[in-house]
Biopython code that builds the backbone (N, CA, C, O; Angstrom):
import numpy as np
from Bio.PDB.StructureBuilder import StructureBuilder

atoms = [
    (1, "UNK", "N", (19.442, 81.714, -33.381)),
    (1, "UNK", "CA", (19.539, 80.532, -34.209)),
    (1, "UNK", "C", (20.990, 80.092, -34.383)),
    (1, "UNK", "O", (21.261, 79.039, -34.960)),
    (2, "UNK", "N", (21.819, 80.816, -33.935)),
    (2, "UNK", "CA", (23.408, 80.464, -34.288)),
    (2, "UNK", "C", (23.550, 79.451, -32.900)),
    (2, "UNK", "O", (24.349, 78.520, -32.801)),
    (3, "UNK", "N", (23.065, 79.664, -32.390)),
    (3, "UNK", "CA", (23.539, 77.979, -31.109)),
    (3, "UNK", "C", (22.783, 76.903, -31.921)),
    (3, "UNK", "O", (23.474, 75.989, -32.370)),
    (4, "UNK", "N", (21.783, 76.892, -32.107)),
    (4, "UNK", "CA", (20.959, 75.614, -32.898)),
    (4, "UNK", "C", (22.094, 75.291, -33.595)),
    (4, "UNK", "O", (22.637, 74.251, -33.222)),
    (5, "UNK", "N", (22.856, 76.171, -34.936)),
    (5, "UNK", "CA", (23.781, 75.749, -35.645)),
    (5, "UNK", "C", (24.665, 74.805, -35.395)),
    (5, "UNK", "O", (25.024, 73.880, -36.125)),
    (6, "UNK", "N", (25.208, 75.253, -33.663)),
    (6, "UNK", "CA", (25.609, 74.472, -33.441)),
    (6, "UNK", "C", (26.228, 72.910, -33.215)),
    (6, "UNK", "O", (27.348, 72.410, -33.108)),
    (7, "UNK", "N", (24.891, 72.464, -33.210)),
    (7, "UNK", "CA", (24.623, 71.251, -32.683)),
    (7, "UNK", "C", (24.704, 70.386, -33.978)),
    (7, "UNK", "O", (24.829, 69.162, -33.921)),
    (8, "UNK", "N", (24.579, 71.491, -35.840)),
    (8, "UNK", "CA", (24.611, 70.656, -36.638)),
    (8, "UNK", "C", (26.480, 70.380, -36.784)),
    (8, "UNK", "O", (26.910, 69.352, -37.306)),
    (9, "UNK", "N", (27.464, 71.539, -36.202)),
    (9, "UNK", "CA", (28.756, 71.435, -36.696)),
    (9, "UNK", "C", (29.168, 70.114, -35.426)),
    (9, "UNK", "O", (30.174, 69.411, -35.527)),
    (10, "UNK", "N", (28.416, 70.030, -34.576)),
    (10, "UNK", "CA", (28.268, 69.022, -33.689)),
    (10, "UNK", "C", (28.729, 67.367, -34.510)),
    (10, "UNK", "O", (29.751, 66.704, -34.335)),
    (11, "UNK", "N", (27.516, 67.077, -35.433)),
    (11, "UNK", "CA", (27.689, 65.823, -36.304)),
    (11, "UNK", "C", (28.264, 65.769, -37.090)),
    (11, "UNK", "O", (28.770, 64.684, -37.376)),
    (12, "UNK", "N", (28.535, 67.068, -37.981)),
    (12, "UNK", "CA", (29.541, 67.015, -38.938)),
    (12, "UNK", "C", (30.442, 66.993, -38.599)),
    (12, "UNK", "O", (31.101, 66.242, -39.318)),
    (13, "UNK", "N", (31.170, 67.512, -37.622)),
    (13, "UNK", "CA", (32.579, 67.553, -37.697)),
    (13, "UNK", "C", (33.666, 66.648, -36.907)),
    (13, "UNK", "O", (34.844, 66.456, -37.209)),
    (14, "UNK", "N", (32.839, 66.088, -35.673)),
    (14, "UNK", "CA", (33.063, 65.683, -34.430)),
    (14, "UNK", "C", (32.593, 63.641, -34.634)),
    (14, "UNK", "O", (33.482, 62.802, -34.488)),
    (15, "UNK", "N", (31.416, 63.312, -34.902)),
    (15, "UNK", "CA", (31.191, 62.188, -35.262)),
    (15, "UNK", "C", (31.979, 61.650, -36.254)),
    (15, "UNK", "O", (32.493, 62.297, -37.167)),
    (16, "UNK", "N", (32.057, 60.672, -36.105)),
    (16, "UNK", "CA", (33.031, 59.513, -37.117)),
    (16, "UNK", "C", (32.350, 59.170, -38.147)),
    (16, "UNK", "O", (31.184, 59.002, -37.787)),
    (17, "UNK", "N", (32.526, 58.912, -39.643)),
    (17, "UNK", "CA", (31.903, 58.030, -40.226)),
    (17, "UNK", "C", (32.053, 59.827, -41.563)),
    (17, "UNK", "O", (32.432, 60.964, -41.281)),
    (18, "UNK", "N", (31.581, 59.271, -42.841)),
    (18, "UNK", "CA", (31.028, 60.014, -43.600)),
    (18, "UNK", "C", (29.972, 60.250, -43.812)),
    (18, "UNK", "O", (29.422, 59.410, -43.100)),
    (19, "UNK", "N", (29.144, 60.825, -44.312)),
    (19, "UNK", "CA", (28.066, 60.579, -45.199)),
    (19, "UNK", "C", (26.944, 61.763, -43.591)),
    (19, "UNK", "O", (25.889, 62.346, -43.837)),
    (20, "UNK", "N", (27.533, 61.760, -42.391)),
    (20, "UNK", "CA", (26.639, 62.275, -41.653)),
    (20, "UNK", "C", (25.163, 62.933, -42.002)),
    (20, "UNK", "O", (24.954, 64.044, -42.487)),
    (21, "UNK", "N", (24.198, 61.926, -41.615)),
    (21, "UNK", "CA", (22.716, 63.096, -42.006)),
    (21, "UNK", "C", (22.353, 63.403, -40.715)),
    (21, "UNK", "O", (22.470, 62.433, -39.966)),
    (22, "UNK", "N", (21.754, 64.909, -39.926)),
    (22, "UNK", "CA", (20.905, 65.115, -39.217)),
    (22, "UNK", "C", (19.500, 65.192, -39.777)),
    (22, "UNK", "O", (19.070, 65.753, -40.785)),
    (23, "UNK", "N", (18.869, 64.422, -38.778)),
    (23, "UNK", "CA", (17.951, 63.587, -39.248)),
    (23, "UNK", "C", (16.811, 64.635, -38.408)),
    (23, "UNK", "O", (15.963, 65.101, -39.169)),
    (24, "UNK", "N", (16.701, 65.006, -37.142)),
    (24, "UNK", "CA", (15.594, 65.619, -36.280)),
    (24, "UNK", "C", (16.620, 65.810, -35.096)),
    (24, "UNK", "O", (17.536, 65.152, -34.602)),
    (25, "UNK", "N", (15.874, 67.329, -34.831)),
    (25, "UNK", "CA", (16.223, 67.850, -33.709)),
    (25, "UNK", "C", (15.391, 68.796, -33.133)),
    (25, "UNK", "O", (14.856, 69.661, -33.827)),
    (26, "UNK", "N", (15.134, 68.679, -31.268)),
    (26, "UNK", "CA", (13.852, 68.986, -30.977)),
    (26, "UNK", "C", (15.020, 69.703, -29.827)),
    (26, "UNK", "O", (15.808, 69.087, -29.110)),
    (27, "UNK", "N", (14.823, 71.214, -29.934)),
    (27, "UNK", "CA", (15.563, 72.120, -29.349)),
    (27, "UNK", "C", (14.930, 73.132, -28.087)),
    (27, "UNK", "O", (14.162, 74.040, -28.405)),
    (28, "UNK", "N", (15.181, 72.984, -27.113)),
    (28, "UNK", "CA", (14.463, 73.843, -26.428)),
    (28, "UNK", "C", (15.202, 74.967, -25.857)),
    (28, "UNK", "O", (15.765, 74.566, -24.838)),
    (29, "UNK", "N", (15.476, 76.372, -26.105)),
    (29, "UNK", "CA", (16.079, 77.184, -25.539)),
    (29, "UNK", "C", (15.388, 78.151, -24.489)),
    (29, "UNK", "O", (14.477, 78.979, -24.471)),
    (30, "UNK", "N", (16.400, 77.544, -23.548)),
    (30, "UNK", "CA", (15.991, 78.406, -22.102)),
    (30, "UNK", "C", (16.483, 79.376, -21.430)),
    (30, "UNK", "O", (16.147, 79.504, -20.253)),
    (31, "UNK", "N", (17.347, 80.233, -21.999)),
    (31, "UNK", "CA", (18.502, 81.726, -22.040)),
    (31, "UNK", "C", (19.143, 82.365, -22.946)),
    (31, "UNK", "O", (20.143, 81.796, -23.384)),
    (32, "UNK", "N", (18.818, 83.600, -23.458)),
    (32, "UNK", "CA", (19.473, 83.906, -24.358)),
    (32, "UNK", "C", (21.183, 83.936, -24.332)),
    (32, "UNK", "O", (21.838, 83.334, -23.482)),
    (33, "UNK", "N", (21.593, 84.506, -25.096)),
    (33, "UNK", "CA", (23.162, 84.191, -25.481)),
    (33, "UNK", "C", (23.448, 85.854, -25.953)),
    (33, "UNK", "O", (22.960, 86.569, -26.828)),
    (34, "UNK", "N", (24.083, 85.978, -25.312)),
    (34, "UNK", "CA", (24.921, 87.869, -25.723)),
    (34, "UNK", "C", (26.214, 87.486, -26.055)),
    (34, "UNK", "O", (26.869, 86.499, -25.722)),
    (35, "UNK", "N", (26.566, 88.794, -27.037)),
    (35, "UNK", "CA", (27.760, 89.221, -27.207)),
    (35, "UNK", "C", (28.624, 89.319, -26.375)),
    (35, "UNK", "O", (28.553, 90.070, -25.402)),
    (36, "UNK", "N", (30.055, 88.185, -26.779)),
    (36, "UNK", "CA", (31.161, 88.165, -25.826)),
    (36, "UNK", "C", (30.983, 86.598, -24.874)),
    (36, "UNK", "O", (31.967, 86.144, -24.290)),
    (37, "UNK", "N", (29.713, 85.932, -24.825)),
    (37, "UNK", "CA", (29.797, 84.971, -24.251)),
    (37, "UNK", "C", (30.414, 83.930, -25.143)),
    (37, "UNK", "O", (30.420, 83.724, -26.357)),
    (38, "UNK", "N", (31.065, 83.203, -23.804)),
    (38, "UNK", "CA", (31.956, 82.031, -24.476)),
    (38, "UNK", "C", (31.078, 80.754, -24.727)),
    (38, "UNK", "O", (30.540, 80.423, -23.670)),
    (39, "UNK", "N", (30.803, 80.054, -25.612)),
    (39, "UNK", "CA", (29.925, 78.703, -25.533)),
    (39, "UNK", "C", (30.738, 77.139, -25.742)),
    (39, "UNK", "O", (31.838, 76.880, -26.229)),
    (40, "UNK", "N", (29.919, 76.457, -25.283)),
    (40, "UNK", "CA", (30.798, 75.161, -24.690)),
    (40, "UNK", "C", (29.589, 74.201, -25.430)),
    (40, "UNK", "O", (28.448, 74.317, -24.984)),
    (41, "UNK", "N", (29.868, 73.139, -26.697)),
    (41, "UNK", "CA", (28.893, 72.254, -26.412)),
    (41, "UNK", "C", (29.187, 70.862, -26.039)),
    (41, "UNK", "O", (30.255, 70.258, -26.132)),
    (42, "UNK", "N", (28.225, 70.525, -25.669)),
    (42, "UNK", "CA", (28.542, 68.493, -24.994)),
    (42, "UNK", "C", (27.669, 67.925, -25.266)),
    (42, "UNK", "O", (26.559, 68.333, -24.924)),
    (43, "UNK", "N", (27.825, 66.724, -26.010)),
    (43, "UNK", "CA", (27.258, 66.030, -26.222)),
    (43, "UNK", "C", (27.383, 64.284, -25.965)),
    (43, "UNK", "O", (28.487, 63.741, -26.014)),
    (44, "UNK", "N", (26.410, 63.681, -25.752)),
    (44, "UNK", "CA", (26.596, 62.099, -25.420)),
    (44, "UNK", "C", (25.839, 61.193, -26.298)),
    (44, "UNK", "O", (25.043, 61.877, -26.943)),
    (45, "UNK", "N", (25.774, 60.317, -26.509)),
    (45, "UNK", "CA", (25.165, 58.962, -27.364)),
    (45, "UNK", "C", (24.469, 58.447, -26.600)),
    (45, "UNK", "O", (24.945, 57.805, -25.664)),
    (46, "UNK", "N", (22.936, 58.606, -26.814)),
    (46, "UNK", "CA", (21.884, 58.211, -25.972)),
    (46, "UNK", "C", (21.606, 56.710, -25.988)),
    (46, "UNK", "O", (21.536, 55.946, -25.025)),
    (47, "UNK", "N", (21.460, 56.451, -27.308)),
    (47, "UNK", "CA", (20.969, 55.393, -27.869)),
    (47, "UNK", "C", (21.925, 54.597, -29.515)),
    (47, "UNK", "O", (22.582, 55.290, -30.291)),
    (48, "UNK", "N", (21.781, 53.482, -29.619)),
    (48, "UNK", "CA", (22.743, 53.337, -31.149)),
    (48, "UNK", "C", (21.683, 51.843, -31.584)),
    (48, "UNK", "O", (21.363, 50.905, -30.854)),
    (49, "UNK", "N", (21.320, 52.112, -33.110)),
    (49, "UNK", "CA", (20.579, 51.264, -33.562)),
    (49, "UNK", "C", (21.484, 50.857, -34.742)),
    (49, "UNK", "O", (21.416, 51.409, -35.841)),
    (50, "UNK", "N", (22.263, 49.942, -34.469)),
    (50, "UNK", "CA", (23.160, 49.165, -35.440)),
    (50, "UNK", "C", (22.348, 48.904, -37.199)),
    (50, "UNK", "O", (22.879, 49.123, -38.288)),
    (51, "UNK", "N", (20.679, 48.283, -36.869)),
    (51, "UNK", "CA", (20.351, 48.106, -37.632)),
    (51, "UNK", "C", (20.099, 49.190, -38.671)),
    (51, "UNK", "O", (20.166, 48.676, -39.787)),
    (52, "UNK", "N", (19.807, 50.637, -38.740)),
    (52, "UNK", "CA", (19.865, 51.556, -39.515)),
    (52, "UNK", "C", (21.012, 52.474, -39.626)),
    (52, "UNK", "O", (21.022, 53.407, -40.429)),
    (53, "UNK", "N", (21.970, 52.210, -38.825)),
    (53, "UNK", "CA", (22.824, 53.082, -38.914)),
    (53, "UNK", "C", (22.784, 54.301, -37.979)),
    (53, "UNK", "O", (23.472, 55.269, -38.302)),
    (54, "UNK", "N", (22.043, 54.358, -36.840)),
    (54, "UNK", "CA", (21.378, 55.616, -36.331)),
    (54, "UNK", "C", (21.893, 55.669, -35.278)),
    (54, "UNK", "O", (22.383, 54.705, -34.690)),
    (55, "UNK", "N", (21.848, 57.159, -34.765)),
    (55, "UNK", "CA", (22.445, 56.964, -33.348)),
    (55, "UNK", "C", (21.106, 58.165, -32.642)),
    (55, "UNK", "O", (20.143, 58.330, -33.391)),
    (56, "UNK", "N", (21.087, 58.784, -31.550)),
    (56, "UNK", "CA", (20.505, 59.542, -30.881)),
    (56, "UNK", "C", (21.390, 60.221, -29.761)),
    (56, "UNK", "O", (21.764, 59.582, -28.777)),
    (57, "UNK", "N", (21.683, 61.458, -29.950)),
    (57, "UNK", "CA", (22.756, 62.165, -29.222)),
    (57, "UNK", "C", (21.438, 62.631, -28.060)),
    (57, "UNK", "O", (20.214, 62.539, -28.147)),
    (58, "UNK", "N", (22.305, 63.130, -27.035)),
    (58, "UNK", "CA", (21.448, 64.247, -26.087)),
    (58, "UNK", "C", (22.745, 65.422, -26.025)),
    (58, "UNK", "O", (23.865, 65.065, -25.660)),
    (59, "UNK", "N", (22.436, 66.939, -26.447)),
    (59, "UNK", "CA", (23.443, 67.715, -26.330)),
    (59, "UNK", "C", (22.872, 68.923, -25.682)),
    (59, "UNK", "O", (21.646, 68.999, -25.598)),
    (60, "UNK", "N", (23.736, 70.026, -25.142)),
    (60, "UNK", "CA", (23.482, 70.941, -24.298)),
    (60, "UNK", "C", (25.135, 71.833, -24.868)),
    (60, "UNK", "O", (26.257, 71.470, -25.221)),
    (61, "UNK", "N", (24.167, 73.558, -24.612)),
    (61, "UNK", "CA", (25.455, 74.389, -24.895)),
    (61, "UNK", "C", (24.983, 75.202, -23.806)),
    (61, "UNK", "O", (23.802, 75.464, -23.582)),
    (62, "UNK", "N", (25.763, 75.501, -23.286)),
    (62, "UNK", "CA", (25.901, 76.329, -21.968)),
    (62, "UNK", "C", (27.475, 77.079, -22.152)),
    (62, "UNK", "O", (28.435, 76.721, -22.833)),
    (63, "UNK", "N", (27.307, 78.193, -21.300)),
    (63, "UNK", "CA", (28.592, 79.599, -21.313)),
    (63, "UNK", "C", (29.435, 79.388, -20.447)),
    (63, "UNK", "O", (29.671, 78.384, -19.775)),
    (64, "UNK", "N", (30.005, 80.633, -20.490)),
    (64, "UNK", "CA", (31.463, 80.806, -19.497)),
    (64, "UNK", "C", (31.390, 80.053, -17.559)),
    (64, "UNK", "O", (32.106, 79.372, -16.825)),
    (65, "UNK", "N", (29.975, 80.783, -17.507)),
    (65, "UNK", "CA", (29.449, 80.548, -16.446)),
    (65, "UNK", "C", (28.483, 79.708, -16.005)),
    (65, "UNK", "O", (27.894, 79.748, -14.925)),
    (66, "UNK", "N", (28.310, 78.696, -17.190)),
    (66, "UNK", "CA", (27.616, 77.127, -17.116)),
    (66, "UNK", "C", (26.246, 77.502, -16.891)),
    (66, "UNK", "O", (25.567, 76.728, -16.216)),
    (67, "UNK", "N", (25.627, 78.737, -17.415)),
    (67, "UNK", "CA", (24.631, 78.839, -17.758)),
    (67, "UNK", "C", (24.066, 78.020, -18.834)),
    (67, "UNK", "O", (24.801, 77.874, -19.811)),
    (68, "UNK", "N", (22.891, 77.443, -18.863)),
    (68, "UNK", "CA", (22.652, 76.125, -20.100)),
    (68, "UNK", "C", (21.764, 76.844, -20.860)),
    (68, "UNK", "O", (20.686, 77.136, -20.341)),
    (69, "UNK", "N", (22.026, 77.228, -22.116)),
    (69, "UNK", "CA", (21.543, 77.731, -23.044)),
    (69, "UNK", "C", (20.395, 77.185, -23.520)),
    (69, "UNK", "O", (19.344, 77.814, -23.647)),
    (70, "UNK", "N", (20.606, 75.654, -23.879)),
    (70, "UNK", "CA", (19.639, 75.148, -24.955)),
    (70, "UNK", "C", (19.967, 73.731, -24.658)),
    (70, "UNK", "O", (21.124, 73.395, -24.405)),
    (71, "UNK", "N", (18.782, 72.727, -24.689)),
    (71, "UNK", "CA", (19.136, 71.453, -24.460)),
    (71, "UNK", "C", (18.302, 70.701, -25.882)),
    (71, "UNK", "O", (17.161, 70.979, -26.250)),
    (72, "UNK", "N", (19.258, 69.669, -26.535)),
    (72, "UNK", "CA", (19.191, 69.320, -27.404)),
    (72, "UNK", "C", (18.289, 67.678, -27.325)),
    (72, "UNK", "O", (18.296, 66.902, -26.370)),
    (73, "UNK", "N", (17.921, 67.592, -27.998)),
    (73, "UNK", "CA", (17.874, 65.946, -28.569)),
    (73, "UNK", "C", (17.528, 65.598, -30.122)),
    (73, "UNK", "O", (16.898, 66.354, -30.862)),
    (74, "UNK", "N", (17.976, 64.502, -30.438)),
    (74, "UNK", "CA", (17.960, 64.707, -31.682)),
    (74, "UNK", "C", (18.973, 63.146, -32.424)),
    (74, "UNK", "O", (19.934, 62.570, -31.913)),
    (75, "UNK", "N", (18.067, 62.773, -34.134)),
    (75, "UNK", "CA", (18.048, 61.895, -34.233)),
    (75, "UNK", "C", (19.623, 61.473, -35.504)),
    (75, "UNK", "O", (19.431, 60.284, -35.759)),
    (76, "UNK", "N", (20.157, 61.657, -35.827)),
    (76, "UNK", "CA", (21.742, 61.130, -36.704)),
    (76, "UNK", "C", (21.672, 59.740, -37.483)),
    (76, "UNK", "O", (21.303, 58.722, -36.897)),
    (77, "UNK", "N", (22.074, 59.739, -38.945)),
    (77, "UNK", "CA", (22.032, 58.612, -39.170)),
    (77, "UNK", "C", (23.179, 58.701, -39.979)),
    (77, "UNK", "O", (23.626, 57.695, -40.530)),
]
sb = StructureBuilder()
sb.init_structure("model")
sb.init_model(0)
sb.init_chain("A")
sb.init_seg("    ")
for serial, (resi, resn, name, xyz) in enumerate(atoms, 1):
    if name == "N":
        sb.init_residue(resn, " ", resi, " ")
    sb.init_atom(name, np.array(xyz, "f"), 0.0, 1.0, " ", f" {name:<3s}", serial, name[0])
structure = sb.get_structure()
């Protein structure tokens, strides 16, 4: 569950604006994660709905060796 975490220090810290809410996130993990691996996350702006304020990221954390951990999607307002 500490990569999921991830993806929330993702909006908080990294997105612009105050007030950040994660809104939904639909996580699918496809490799575990050991001790000592290095993690990398990336994320992009799928979608942006001016009218609510919302955006829709697509993010992915993958290791040293670009193994992809967990692929994200998920909704920000």
């Amino acid at each position: 569950m500490y990569t999921a975490s991830l993806y929330s220090m993702l909006v908080g810290v990294y997105l612009p604006g105050e007030r950040r809410l994660f809104h939904e996130c639909d996580i699918h993990f496809c490799a575990p994660v050991y001790i000592g691996d290095v993690l990398t996350v990336r994320g992009s702006v799928k979608e942006i709905d001016p009218r609510f304020s919302r955006i829709v990221l697509k993010a992915e954390i993958r290791n040293q060796d670009e193994v992809n951990f967990n692929v994200s999607g998920g909704d920000y307002m």
